[in-house]
C-alpha positions in Angstrom: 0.0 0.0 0.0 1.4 3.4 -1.2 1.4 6.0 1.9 0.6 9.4 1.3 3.0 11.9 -0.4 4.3 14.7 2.0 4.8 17.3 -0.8 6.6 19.7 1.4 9.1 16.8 2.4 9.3 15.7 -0.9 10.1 18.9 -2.6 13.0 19.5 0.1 14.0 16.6 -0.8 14.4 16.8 -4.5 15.5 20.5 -3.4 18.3 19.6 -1.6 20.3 17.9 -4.4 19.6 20.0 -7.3 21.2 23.3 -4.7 24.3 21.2 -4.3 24.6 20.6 -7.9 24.3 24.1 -8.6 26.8 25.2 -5.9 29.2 22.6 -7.8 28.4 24.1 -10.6 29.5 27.6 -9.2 32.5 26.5 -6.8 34.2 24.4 -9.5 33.2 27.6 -12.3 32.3 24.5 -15.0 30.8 27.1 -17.6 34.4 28.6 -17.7 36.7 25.7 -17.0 34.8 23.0 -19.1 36.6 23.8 -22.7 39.8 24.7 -21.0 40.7 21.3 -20.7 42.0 18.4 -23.3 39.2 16.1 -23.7 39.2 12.1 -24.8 36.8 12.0 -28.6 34.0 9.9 -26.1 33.3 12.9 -24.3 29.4 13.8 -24.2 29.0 17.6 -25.7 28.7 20.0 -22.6 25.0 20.2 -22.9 24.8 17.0 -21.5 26.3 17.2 -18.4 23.8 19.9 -16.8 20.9 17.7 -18.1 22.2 14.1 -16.6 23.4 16.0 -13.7 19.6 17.1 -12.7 18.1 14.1 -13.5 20.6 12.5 -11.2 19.9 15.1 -8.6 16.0 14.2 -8.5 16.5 10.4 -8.2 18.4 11.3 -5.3 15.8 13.5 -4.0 13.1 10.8 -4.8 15.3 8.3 -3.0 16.2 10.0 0.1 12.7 11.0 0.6 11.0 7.3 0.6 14.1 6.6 3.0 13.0 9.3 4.9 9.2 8.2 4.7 10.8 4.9 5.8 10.4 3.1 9.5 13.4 1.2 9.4 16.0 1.6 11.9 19.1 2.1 9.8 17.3 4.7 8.5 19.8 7.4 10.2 23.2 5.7 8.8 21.3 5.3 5.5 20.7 9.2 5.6 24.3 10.0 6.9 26.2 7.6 3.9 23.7 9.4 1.5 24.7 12.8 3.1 28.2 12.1 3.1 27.9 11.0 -0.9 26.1 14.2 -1.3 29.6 16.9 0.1 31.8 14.2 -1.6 29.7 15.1 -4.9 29.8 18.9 -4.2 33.3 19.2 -4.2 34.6 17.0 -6.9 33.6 19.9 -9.7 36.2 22.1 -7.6 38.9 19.4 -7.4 38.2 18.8 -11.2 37.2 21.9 -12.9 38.7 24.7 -10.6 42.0 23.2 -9.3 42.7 20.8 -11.5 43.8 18.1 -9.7 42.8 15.6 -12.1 44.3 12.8 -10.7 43.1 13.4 -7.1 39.8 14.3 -9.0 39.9 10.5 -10.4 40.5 9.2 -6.5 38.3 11.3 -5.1 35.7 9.9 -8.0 36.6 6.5 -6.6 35.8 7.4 -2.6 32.2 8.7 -4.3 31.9 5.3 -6.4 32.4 3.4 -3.6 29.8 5.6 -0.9 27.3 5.5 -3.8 27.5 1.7 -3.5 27.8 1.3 0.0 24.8 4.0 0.2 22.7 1.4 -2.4 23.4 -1.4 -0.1 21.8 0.4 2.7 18.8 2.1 0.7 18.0 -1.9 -0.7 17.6 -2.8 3.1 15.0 -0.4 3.7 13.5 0.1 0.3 14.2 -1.2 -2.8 13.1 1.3 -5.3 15.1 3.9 -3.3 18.1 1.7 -3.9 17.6 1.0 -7.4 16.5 4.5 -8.6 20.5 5.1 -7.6 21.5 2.5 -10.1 21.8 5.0 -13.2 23.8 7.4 -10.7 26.0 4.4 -10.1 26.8 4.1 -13.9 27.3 7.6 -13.9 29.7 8.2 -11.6 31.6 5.3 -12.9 31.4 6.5 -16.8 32.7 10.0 -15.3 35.5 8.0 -13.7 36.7 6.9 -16.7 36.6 10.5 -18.6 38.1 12.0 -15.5 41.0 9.2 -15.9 41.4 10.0 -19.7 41.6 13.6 -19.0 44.3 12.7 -16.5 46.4 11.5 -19.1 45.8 14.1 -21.5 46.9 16.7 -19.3 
């Protein structure tokens, strides 16, 4: 049986993620930084990115919320891992984009890779579309790991 939606919850929730994308946006500069860089031929056309990004950021938003909407008792180390994941995500773009660093950028990829699994492990034991709505995030995360790794050796 489906509970009732709490729109105010679930608007903060989708919220939430699509602010920290922004501020990832703005802390890393990516409008300015993006063609500055050498880029591998597989790399999807800068439109993309803002476009996966946000879709990304609302399956996080729908998965934290029926977490939230949840009774479990891991709920609170479910929503610290996804928390966690969440400043790990913010600062990559200013690792990456800003800085440079594109090999710390390609590690710090790798700490994200693995709290995005370790935070599907925990959203399957409480609710399983909440886990698997993070699936294409997963696949994401581990496509951008292998651009950022490319753009490591190019530069």
């Amino acid at each position: 049986m489906l509970k009732k939606i709490n729109w105010k919850s679930f608007i903060i929730c989708i919220v939430i993620p699509l602010v920290i994308g922004f501020l990832g946006n703005l802390l890393g500069d990516i409008t300015n930084n993006f063609n500055q860089i050498a880029k591998p031929g597989f790399t999807p056309p800068s439109i993309v990115f803002p476009i996966v990004w946000s879709i990304l950021y609302i399956l996080m938003g729908i998965s934290i919320y029926l977490i939230n909407q949840s009774n479990s008792e891991t709920k609170k180390k479910a929503v610290t891992i996804y928390t966690i994941q969440l400043l790990v995500n913010l600062l990559w773009p200013l690792f990456f984009f800003k800085f440079k660093f594109f090999l710390f950028s390609f590690l710090w990829l790798l700490i994200l890779i693995a709290l995005v699994l370790s935070m599907i492990f925990k959203f399957l034991k409480i609710n399983k579309l909440a886990a698997y709505l993070q699936i294409p995030y997963l696949l994401w995360l581990v496509f951008a790991a292998v651009l950022n790794y490319q753009v490591y050796l190019m530069n």
